[in-house]
C-alpha positions as CSV (number, residue, x, y, z in Angstrom):
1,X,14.9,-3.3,-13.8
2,X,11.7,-4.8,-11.6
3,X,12.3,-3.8,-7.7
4,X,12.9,-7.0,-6.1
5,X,12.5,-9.0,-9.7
6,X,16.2,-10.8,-10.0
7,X,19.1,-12.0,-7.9
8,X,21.4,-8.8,-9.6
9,X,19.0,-6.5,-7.8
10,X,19.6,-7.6,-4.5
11,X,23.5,-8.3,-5.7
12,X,23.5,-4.1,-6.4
13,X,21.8,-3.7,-3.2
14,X,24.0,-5.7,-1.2
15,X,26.7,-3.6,-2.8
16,X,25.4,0.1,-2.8
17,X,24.8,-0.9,0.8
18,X,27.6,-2.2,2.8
19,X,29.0,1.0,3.7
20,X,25.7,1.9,5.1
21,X,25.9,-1.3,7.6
22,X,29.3,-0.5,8.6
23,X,28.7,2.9,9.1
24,X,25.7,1.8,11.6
25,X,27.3,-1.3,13.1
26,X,30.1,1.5,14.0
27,X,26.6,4.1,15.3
28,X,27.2,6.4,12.5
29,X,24.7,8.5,10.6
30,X,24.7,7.2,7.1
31,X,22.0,9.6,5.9
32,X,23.6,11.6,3.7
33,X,25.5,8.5,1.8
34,X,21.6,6.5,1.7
35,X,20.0,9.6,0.3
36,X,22.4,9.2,-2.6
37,X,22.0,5.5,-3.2
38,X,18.2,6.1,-3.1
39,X,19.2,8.6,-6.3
40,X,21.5,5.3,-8.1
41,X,18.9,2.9,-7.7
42,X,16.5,4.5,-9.1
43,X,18.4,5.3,-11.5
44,X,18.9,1.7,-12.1
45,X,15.6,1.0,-11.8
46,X,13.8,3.5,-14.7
47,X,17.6,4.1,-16.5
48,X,16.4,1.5,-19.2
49,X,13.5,3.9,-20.1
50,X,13.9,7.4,-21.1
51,X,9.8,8.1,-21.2
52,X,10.1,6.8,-17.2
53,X,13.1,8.9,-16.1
54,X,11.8,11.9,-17.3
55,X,8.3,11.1,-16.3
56,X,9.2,10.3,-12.6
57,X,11.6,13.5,-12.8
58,X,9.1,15.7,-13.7
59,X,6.3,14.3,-12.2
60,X,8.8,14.9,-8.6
61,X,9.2,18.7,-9.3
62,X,5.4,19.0,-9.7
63,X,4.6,17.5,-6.4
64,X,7.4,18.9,-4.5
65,X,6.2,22.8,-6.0
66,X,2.7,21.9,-4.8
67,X,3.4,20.9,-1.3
68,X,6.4,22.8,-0.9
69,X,4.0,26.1,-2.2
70,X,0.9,24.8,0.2
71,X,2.9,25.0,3.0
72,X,4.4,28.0,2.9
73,X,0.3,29.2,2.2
74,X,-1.4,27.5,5.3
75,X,1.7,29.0,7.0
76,X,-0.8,32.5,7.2
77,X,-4.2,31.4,5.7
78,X,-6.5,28.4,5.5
79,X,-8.6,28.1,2.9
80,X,-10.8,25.4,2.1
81,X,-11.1,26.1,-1.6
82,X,-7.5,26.3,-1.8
83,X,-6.7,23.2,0.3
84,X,-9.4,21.3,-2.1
85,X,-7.3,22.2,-5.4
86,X,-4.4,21.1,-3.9
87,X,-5.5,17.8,-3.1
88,X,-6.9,17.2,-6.5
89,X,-3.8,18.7,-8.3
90,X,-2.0,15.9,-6.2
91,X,-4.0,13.2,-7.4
92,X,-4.1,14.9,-10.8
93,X,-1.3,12.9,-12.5
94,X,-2.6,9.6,-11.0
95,X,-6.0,10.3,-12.6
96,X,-4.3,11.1,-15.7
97,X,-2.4,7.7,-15.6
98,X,-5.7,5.6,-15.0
99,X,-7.9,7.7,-17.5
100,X,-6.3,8.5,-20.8
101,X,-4.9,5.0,-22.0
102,X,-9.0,4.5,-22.4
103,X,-9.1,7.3,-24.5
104,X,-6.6,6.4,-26.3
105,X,-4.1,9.1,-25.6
106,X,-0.6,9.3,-24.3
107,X,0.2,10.3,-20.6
108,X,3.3,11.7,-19.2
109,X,3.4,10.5,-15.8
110,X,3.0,6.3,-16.4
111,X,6.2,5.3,-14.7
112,X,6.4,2.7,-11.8
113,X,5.1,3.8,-8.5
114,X,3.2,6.5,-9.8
115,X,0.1,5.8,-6.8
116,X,2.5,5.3,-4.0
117,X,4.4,8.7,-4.5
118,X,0.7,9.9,-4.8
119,X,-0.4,8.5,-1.7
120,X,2.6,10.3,0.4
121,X,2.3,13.9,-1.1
122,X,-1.5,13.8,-0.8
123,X,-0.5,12.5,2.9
124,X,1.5,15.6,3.3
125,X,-0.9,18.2,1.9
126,X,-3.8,16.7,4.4
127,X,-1.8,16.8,7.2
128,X,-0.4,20.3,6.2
129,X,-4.1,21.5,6.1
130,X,-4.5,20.0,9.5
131,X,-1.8,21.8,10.9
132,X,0.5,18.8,11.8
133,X,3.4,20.6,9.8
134,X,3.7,23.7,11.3
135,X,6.7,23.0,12.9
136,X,7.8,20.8,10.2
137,X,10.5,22.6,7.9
138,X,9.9,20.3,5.1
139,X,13.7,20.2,3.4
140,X,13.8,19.3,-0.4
141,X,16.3,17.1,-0.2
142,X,14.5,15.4,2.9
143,X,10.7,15.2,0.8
144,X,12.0,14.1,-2.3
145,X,14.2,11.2,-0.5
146,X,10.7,10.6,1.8
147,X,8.5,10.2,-1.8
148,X,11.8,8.4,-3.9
149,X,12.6,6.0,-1.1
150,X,14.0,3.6,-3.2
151,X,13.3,0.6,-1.1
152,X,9.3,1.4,-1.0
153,X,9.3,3.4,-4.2
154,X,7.2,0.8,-6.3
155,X,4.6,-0.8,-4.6
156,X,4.8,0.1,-0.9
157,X,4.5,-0.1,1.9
158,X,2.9,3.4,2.4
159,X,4.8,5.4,5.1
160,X,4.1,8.7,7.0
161,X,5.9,11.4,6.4
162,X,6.3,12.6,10.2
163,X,7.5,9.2,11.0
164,X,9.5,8.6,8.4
165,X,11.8,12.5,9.1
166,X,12.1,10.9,12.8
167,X,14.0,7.7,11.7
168,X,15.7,9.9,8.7
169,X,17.4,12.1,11.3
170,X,17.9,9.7,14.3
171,X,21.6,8.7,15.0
172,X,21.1,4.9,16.1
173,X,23.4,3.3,18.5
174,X,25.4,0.1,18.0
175,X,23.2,-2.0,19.5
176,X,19.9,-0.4,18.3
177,X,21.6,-0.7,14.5
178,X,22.5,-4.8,15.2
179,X,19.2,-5.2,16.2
180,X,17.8,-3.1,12.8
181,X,20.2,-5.1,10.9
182,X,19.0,-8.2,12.2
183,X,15.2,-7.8,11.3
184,X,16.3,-6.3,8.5
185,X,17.9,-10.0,7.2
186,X,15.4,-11.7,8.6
187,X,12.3,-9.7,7.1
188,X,14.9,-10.0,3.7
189,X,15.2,-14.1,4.0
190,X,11.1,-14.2,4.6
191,X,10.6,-12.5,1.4
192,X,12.7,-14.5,-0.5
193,X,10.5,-17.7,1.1
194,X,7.4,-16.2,0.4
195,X,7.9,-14.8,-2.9
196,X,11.0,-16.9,-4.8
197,X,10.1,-20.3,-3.2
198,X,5.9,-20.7,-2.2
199,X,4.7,-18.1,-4.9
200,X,6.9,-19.2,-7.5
201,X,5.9,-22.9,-6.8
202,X,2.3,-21.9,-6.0
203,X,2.1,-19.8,-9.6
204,X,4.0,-22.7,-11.8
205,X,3.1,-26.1,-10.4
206,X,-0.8,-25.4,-9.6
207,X,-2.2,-21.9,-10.7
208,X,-0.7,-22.2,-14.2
209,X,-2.9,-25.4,-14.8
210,X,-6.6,-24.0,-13.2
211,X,-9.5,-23.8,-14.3
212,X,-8.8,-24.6,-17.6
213,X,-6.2,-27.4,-17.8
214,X,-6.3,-29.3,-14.7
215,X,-6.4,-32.7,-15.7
216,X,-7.1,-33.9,-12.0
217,X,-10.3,-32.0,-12.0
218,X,-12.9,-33.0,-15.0
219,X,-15.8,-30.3,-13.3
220,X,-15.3,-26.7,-14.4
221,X,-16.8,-25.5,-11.2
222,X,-14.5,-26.9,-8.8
223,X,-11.6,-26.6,-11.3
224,X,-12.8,-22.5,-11.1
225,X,-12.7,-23.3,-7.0
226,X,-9.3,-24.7,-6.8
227,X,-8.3,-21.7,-8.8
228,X,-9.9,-19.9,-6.2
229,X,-8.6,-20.7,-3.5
230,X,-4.7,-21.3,-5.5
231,X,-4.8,-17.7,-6.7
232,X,-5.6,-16.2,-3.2
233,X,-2.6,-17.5,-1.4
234,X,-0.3,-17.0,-4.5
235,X,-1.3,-13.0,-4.3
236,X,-0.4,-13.1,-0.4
237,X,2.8,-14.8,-0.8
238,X,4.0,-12.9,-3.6
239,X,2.8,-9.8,-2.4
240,X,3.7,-10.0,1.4
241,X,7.5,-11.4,-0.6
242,X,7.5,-7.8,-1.7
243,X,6.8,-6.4,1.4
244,X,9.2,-7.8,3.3
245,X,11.9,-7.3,0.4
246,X,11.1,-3.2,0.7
247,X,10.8,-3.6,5.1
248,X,14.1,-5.2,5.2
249,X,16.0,-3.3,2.7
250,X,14.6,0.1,4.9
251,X,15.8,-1.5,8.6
252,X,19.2,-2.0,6.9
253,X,19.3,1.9,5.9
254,X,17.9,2.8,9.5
255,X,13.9,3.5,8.6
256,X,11.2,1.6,10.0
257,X,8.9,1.3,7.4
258,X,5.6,0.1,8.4
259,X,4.2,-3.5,8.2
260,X,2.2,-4.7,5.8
261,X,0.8,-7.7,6.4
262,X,-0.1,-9.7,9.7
263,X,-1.5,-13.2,8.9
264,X,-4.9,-11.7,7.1
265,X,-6.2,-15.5,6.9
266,X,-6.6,-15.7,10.4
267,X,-8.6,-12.9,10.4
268,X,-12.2,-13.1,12.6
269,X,-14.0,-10.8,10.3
270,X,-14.0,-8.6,7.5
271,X,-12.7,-5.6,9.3
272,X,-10.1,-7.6,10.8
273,X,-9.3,-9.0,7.8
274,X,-8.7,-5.0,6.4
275,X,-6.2,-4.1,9.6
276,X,-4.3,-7.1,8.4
277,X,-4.0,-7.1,4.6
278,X,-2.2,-4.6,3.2
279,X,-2.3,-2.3,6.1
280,X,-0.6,0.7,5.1
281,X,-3.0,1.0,2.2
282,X,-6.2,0.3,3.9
283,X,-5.1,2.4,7.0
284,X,-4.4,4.9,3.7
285,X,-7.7,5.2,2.9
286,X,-9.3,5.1,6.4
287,X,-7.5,7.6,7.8
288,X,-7.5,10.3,4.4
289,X,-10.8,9.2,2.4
290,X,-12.8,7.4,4.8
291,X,-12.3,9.2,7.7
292,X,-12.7,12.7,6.2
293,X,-15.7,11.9,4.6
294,X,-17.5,11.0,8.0
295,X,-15.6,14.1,9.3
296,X,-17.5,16.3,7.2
297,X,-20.7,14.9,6.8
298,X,-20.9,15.2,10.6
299,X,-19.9,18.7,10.7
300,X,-22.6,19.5,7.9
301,X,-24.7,17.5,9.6
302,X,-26.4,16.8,6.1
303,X,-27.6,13.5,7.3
304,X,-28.2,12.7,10.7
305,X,-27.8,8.9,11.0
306,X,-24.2,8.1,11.8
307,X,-24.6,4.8,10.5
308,X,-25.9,5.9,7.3
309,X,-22.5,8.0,7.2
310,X,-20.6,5.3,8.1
311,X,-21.9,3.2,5.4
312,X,-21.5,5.8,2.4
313,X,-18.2,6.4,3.6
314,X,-17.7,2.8,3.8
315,X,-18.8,2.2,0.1
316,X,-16.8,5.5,-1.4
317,X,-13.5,4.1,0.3
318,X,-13.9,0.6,-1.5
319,X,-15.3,2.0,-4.6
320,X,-12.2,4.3,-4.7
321,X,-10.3,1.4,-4.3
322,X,-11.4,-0.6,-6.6
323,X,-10.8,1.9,-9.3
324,X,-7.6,2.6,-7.7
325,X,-6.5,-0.9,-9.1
326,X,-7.8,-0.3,-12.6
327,X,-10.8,0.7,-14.6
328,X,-12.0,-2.7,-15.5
329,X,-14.9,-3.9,-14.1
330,X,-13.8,-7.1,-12.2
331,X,-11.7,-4.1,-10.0
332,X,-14.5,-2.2,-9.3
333,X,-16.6,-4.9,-8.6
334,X,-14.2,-6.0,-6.1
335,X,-14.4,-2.7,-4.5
336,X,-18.0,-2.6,-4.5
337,X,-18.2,-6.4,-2.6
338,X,-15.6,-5.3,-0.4
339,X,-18.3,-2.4,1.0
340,X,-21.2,-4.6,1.0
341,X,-19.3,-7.2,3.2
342,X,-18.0,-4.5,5.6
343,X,-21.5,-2.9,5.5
344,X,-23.4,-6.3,5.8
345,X,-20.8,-7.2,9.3
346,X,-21.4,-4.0,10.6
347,X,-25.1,-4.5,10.6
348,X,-25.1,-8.0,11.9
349,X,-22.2,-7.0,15.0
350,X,-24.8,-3.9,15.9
351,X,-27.6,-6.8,15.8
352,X,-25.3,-9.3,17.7
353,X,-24.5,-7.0,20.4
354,X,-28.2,-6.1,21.0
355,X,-29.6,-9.8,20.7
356,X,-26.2,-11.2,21.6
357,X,-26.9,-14.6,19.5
358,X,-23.5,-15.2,18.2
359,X,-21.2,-15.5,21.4
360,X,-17.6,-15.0,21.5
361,X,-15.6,-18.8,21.9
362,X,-13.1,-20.3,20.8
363,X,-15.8,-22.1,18.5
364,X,-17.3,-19.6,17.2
365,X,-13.9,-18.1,16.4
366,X,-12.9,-20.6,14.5
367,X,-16.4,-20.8,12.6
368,X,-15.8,-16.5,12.3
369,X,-12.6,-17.7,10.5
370,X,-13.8,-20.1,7.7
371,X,-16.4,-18.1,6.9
372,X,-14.4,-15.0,6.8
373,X,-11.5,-16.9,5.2
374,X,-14.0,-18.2,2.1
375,X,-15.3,-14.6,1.7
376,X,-12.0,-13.5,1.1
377,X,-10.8,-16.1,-1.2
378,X,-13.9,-15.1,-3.3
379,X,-13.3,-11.9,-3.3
380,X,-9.6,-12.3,-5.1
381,X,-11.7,-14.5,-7.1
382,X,-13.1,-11.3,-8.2
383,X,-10.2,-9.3,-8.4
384,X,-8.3,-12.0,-10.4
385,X,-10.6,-11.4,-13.3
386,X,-11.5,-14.7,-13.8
387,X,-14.9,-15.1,-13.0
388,X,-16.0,-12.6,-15.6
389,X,-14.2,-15.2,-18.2
């Protein structure tokens, strides 16, 4: 059964998780009974496939062993070697997933949510190597609810482990539960806008018809436009849907999961644009790929200009995003025009600032916006596939 997909999976939800309401409306722990709903969901969710079950099962007990087995190690030593095969036996599986159905071959980790539960034990294993988890005791039961977390387990948001243990263990009061519980609805009742009513209607009474079959539009190219700018806010409002499915379903069991979206089509510019969109990814890969990278490139001090740094690590981010969505080329391409954008506004705010030619208004805001706005638009142009048809 598809997270999020019917009315029966919220019905089971609604179910599975009443006593967990009335245990917090009564400022009650309910950890112990959540952790074990988390288990019958899932189970619900892969039961109908054997291959997934076992692949998600198995594919648990690896990652658990490796971080589990890492921390116990940077407990007396810190290796860099060590901390380096780590990472990539994390990411190992994901690879695998991506890689092999090219080749032709069969894979044994190709369930749902496969590059979520990636992202959080890779999380771990960094911060582990950074010495955030010293004091952390890391409990089984605690890691594999933290990477099964049934409400986020498919396609996000991303959350942190550290943060995540906090809201895990924390007894909420009456009051701070009614006021979980009441996000938690209303987050719920914006999903089901956003993703059962506007993307629904968006997807079958306009995006269904374009480019090919819209007779309202007789010219290709602004048939191809329409679908443009039909297919961008289709993704948002079935995507931020999602989100706000998997935020609301966590406030009701008492975790905070992170936000994933704030209105990225206001945004003023490209990098405003990425702290808005999907923000638990991009802040993802900022903070473990494109951080890092600048990190130690200025401690090797192999090149010398920081913007030249800034720009590789710029373009490996994106690129690694783009094949993070799939190994077709329209994906990649969109990862690679993500970096020149960012690269190409971070050259012209370095030149603004010295020649200050573009000043800050409420005009030029607004002009910031549509331009921004378009660039976007064509950029899930890119990513829909469909100009390479």
């Amino acid at each position: 059964m598809i997270p999020y997909g019917s009315f029966i999976f919220f019905f089971l939800i609604g179910i599975f998780l009443l006593p967990t309401i009335v245990l917090g409306l009564l400022g009650k722990s309910s950890k112990i009974y959540n952790m074990l709903v988390s288990i019958v969901i899932l189970a619900v969710i892969f039961g109908n496939s054997k291959t997934g079950a076992i692949s998600i099962i198995l594919f648990t007990i690896f990652q658990i062993v490796l971080i589990k087995g890492y921390h116990h190690y940077r407990k007396e030593r810190n290796n860099t070697v060590v901390f380096c095969m780590m990472v990539v036996l994390a990411i190992l599986p994901l690879v695998l997933v991506k890689v092999l159905p090219l080749l032709g071959l069969n894979h044994v980790f190709g369930f749902l949510g496969v590059s979520y539960i990636t992202f959080k034990s890779v999380q771990i294993v960094i911060e582990t190597r950074d010495g955030m988890m010293k004091k952390q005791t890391l409990p089984i039961g605690e890691l594999i609810y933290f990477l099964l977390f049934f409400p986020t387990v498919s396609s996000g948001p991303i959350d942190r482990w550290r943060r995540f243990e906090k809201d895990v263990n924390k007894t909420f009061s009456k009051e701070e539960y009614k006021e979980l519980l009441y996000l938690g609805i209303n987050s719920i009742f914006r999903g089901f806008l956003y993703k059962f009513i506007l993307a629904f209607l968006i997807y079958n009474k306009i995006l269904v018809y374009l480019p090919d079959h819209a007779t309202y539009i007789h010219s290709p190219f602004w048939a191809n436009v329409a679908y443009m700018y039909t297919y961008s806010f289709y993704l948002f409002f079935d995507f931020a849907g999602y989100s706000a499915f998997a935020i609301g379903v966590s406030y009701l069991m008492g975790v905070k999961t992170p936000e994933n979206f704030n209105m990225p089509f206001i945004s003023k510019n490209i990098k405003d644009f990425w702290n808005r969109w999907h923000m638990s990814l991009s802040f993802w890969f900022r903070d473990y790929v494109y951080m890092r990278f600048v990190f130690w490139m200025t401690k090797k001090k192999w090149i010398k200009n920081r913007y030249t740094v800034s720009n590789i690590g710029y373009f490996l981010l994106f690129f690694i995003m783009g094949v993070w969505h799939g190994l077709e080329w329209h994906f990649i391409i969109y990862g690679l025009y993500q970096a020149a954008l960012i690269i190409g506004y971070d050259y012209f705010d370095r030149w603004n600032r010295k020649h200050k030619l573009w000043p800050k208004n409420k005009f030029t805001h607004v002009v910031s916006v549509f331009i921004t706005f378009n660039f976007i638009c064509f950029g899930f142009y890119i990513f829909s596939g469909q100009l390479f048809k």
